[in-house]
C-alpha positions in Angstrom: -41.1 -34.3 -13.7 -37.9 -33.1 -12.2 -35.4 -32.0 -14.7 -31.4 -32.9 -14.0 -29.2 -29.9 -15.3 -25.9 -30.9 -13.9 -24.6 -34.2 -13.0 -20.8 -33.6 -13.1 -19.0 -37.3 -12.5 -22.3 -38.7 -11.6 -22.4 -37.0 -8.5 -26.4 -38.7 -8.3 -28.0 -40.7 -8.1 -26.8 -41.3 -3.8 -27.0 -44.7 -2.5 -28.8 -44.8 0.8 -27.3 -47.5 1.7 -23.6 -46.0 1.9 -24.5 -42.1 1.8 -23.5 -41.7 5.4 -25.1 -38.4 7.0 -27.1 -36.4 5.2 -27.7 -32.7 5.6 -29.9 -30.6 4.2 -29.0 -27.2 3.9 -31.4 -23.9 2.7 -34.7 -22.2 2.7 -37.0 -24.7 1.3 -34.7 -27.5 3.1 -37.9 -28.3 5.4 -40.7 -26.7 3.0 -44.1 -27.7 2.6 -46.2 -25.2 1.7 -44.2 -24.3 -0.6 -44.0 -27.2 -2.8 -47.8 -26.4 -3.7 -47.0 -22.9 -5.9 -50.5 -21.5 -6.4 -53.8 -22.7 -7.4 -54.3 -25.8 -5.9 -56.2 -27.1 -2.8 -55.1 -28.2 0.1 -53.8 -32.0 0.5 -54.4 -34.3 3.3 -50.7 -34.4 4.5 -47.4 -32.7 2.6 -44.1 -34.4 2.1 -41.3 -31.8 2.9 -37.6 -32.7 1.5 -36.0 -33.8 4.1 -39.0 -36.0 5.4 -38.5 -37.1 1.8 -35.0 -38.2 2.6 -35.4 -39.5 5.9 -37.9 -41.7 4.5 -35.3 -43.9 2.9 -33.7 -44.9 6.1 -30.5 -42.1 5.9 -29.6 -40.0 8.8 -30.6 -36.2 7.4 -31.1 -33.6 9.4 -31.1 -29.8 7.8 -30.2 -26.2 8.8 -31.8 -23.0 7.1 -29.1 -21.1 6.6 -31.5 -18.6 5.7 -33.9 -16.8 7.9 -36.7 -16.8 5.2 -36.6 -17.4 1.1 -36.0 -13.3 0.9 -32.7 -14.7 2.7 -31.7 -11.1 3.4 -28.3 -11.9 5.8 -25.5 -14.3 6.2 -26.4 -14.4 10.2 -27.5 -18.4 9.7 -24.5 -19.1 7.6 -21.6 -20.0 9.7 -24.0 -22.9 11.1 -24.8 -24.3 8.2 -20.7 -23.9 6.9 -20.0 -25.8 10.4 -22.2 -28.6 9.9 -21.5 -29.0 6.1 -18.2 -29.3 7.3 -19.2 -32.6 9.0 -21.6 -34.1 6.8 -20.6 -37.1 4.3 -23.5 -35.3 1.9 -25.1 -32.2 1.5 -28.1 -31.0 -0.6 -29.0 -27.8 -0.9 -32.8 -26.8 -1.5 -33.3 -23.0 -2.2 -35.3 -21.0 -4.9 -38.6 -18.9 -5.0 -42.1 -18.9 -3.7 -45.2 -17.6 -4.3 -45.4 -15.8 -0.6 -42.4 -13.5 -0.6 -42.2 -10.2 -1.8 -39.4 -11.3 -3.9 -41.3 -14.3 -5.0 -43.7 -15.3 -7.9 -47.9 -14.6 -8.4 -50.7 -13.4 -9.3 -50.7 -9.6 -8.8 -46.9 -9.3 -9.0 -43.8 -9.9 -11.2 -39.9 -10.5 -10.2 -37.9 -8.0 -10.5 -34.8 -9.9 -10.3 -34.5 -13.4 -11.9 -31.4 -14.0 -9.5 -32.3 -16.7 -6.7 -33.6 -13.9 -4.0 -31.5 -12.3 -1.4 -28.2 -14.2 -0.6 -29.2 -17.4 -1.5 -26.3 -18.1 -4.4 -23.6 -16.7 -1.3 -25.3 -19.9 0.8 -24.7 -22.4 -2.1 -21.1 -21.0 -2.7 -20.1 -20.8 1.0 -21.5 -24.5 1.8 -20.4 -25.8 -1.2 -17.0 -24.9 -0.5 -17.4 -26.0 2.9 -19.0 -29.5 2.3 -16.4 -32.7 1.9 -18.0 -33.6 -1.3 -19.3 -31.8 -4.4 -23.0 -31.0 -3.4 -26.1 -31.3 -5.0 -28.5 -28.2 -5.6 -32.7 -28.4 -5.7 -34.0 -25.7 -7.0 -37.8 -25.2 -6.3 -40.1 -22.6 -8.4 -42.2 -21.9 -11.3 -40.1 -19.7 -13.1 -36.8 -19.4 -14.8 -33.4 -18.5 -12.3 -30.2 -17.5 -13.0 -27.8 -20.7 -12.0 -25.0 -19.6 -14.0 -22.7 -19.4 -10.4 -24.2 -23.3 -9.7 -23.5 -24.2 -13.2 -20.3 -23.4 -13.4 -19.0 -24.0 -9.7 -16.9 -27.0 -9.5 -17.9 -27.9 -5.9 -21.7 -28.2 -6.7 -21.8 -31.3 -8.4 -25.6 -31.9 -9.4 -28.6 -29.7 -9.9 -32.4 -30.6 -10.2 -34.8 -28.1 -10.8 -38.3 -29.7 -9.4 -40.8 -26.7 -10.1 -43.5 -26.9 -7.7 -43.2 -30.4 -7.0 -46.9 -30.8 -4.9 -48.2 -32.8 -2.0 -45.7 -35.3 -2.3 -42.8 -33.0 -3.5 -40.5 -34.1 -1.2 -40.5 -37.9 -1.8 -40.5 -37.2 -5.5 -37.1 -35.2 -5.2 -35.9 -38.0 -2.7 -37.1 -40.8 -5.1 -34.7 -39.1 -7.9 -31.7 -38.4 -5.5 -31.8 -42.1 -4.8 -32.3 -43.1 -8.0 -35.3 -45.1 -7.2 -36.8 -42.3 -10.0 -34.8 -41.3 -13.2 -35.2 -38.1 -14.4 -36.5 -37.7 -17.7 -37.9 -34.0 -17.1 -37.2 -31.5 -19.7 -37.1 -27.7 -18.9 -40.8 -26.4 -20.1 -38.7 -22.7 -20.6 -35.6 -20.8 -21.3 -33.3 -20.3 -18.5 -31.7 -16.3 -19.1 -29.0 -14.9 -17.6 -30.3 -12.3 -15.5 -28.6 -9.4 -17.0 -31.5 -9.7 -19.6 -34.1 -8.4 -16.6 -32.2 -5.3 -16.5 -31.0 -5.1 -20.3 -34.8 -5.2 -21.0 -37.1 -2.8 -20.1 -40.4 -3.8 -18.7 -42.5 -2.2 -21.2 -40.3 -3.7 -23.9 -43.5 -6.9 -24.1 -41.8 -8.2 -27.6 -41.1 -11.6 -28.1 -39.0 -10.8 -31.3 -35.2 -9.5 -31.4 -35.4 -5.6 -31.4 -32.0 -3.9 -32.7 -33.5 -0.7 -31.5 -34.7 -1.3 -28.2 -32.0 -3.3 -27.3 -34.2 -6.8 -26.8 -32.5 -10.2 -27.6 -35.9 -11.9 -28.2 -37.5 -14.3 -26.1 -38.6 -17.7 -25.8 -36.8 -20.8 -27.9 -37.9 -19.0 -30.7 -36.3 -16.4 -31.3 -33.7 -15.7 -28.6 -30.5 -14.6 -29.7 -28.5 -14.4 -27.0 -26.8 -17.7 -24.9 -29.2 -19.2 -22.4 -27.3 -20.6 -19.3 -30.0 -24.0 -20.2 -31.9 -23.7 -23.1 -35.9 -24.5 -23.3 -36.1 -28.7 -23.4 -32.8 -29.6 -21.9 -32.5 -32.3 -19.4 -29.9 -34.8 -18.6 -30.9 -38.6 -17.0 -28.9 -41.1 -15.3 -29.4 -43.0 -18.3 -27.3 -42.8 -21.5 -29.1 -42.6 -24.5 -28.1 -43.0 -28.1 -30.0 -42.1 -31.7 -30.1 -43.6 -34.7 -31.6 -43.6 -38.3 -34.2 -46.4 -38.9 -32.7 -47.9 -42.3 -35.6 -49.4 -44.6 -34.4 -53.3 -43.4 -35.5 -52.0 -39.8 -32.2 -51.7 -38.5 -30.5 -48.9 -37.1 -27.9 -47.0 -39.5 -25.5 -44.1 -39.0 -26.4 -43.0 -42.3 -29.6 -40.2 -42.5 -32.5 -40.6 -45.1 -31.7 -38.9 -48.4 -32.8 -35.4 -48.9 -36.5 -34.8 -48.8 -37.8 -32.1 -51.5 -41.1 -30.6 -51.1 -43.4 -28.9 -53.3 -43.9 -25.8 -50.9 -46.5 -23.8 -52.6 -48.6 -27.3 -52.7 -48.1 -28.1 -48.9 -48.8 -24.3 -47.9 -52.0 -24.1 -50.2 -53.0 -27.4 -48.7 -52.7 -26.0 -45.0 -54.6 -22.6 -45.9 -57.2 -24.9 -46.9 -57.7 -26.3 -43.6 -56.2 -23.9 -41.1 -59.9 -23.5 -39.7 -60.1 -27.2 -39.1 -57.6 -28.6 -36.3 -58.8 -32.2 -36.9 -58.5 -31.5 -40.6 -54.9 -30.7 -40.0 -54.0 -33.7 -38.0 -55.2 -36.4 -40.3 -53.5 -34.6 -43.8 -51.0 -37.0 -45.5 -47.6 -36.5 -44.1 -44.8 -34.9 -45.9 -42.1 -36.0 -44.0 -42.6 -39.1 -42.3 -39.0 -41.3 -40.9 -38.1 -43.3 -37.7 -35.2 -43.4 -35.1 -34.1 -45.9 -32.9 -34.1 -44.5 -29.1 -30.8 -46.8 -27.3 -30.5 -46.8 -24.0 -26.9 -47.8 -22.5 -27.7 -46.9 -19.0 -30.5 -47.9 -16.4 -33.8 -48.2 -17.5 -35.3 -44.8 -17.9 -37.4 -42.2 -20.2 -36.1 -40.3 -23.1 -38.5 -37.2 -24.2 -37.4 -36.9 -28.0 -38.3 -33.6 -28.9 -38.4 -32.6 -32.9 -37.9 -28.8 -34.1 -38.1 -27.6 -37.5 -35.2 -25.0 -38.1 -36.1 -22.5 -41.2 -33.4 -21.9 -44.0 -30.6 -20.3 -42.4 -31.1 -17.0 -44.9 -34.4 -17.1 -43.1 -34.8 -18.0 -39.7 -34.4 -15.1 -37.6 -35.6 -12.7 -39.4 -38.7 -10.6 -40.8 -40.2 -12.4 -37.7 -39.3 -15.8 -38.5 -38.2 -17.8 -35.7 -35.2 -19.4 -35.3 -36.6 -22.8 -35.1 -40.2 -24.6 -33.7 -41.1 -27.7 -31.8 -43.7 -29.7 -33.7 -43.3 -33.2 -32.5 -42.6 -34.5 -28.9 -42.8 -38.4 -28.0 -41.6 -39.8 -24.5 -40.0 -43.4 -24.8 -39.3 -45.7 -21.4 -36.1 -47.9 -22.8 -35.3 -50.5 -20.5 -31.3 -51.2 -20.3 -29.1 -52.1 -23.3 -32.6 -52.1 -25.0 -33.9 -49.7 -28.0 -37.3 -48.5 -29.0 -38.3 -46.9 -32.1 -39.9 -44.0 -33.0 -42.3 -42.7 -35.7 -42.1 -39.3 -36.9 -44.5 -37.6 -39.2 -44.4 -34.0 -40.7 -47.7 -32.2 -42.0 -47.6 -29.4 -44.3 -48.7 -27.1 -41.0 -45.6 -28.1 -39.5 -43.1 -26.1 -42.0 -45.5 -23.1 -41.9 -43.8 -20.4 -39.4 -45.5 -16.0 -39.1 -43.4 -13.8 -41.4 -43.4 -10.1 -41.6 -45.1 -8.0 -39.1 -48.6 -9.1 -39.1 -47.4 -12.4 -38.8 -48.9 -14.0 -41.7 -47.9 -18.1 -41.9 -45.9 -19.0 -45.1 -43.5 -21.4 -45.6 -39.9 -20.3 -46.9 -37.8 -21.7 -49.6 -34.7 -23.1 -48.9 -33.1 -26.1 -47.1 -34.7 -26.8 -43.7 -33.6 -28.6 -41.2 -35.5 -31.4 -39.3 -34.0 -31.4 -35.6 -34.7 -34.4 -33.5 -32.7 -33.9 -29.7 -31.1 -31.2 -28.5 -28.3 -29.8 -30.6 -26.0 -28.7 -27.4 -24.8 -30.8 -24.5 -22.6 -34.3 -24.8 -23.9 -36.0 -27.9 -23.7 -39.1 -25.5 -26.3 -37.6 -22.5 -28.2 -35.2 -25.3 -28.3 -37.3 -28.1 -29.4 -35.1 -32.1 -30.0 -35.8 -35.3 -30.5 -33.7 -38.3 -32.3 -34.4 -41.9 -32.8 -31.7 -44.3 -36.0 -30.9 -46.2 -35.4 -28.6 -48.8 -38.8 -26.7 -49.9 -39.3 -25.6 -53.3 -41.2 -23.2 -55.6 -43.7 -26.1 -57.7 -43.5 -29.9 -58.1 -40.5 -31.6 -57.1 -40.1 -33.4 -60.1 -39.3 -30.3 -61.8 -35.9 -30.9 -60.1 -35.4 -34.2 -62.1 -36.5 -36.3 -59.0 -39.6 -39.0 -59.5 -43.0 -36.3 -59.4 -45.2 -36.4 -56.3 -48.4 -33.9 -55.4 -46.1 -32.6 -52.3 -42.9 -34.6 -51.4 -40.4 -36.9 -53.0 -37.3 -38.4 -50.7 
């Protein structure tokens, strides 16, 4: 789905019914082809953005601004500044494609993970331009530097819709209108784009690198500050988590301390590492719920559950600084909650360690992530339970014995 990164003063969701002239300003402002990316066939009929818009009754026009999505001059800008100028409301839709030289595909690679050509001069020159802060659509498959967008007062809201398909455009109307609710999350780490030239190409590690220079890559094990990080995404909802108590309710305070008998858990995954099934239906280590509120309009919340390594640990020898294992998406209707289960195998705590990557699991205290740890604790809501792993059974440690876990 499309994923909201910004949403400064709740510049979105529009209402069509009072947004007054629309424009739509930027490359991809009329695309259609583009919304496809690559290997797909061809639809019956493509839904551009501002046919998108238009189809809830608004008056939208849009200006280019841009001669092509290489957008190599500012000839087309002073238009597009001169109409901004006069619009009540002004989206801009720029990004990548698959057909430019600059753009994305089989057989080539960005050089640059910029937005191509003068694209970010278009959103600073019409956002300074426009009456109101504006909103940005980003279209594309890969990550793109928005640290200008993100931290540019006058652009109010950003959506980044991939390749949103046939109906692209009506999908990123539907969410501007609010008639959709985002509840995308960003399937990848969004870099500042120094790291493209930081990096050299032939640098293919996915693992910090003090030698070579290379922050890492990935969720994993990137060291450096993303400008969004891999599973962020804001909604025009508000949500709120909470720890299911044992009466059912929902309680501020977290579960007591879970100790596990590592070398148990991690000779019980060895044992079926071959089988995937056998895996899945092991007893679970961990197992807790949290209650998903929702103080906004009804909408979906995608709680996402990492396991973070002990912090003598994680990030290094190959470890990575933390792993998704559990993902749930939850529709909460308003001033409404809905619980979720979470369960931990003994797979789950296993991470690669050394250099041929062999899985173990560490000693230590872990820590059980559920949310996103940065953001507003209000719009990207976290908690945290710790799991401490140790060397033989638990009740060695004066707590009642179990094969694996006691909490």
């Amino acid at each position: 789905g499309v994923v909201l990164l910004k949403n400064i003063n709740e510049t979105l969701p529009l209402n069509p019914a009072t947004v007054g002239r629309m424009l739509l300003v930027g490359p991809h402002a009329n695309a259609t082809q583009a919304l496809l990316g690559n290997y797909f066939g061809q639809p019956p009929f493509i839904v551009s953005p501002v046919e998108g818009i238009q189809g809830y009754g608004v008056s939208a026009s849009f200006v280019l601004g841009c001669d092509s999505v290489e957008c190599a001059n500012t000839t087309g800008f002073p238009e597009a500044v001169r109409r901004a100028k006069e619009a009540e409301s002004v989206v801009l839709v720029v990004g990548i494609d698959n057909d430019s030289p600059s753009g994305e595909g089989e057989g080539k690679d960005r050089n640059s993970i910029y937005l191509p050509g003068m694209q970010h001069a278009l959103v600073r020159a019409v956002a300074q331009a426009a009456i109101k802060p504006v909103t940005v659509v980003v279209l594309g498959g890969g990550a793109v530097d928005l640290s200008a967008e993100k931290a540019n007062p006058k652009v109010g809201s950003i959506l980044w819709a991939g390749y949103p398909g046939q109906s692209g455009g009506k999908a990123i109307a539907d969410t501007i209108f609010g008639e959709s609710n985002p509840g995308g999350r960003l399937p990848q780490t969004f870099y500042a784009a120094t790291l493209a030239t930081s990096v050299s190409l032939f640098d293919m590690g996915m693992r910090p690198n003090s030698e070579t220079g290379n922050p890492g890559r990935t969720y994993r094990f990137y060291t450096g500050t993303p400008v969004y990080e891999f599973g962020y995404g804001l909604s025009y909802s508000r949500f709120e988590y909470r720890w299911h108590d044992q009466h059912g309710a929902a309680s501020g305070t977290p579960p007591p301390i879970s100790v596990v008998d590592a070398t148990a858990a991690q000779k019980i995954a060895e044992e079926h590492k071959h089988d995937l099934l056998a895996l899945d239906s092991l007893p679970p280590i961990i197992q807790f719920s949290v209650i998903v509120s929702n103080h906004g309009p009804t909408g979906a919340e995608v709680v996402l559950v990492y396991v973070r390594p002990p912090a003598g640990v994680a990030g290094k020898d190959g470890v990575p600084l933390k792993s998704l294992r559990h993902f749930t998406r939850v529709t909460v209707q308003r001033n409404k909650h809905a619980t979720v289960d979470i369960v931990l195998r003994p797979q789950d705590f296993q991470v690669p360690i050394g250099a041929n990557g062999a899985l173990g699991i560490p000693f230590g205290d872990w820590h059980v992530q559920i949310g996103q740890r940065s953001g507003n604790v209000l719009t990207m809501p976290h908690l945290e339970h710790i799991v401490t792993m140790v060397e033989g059974p638990a009740s060695n440690l004066g707590v009642s014995p179990s094969a694996i876990v006691t909490q």
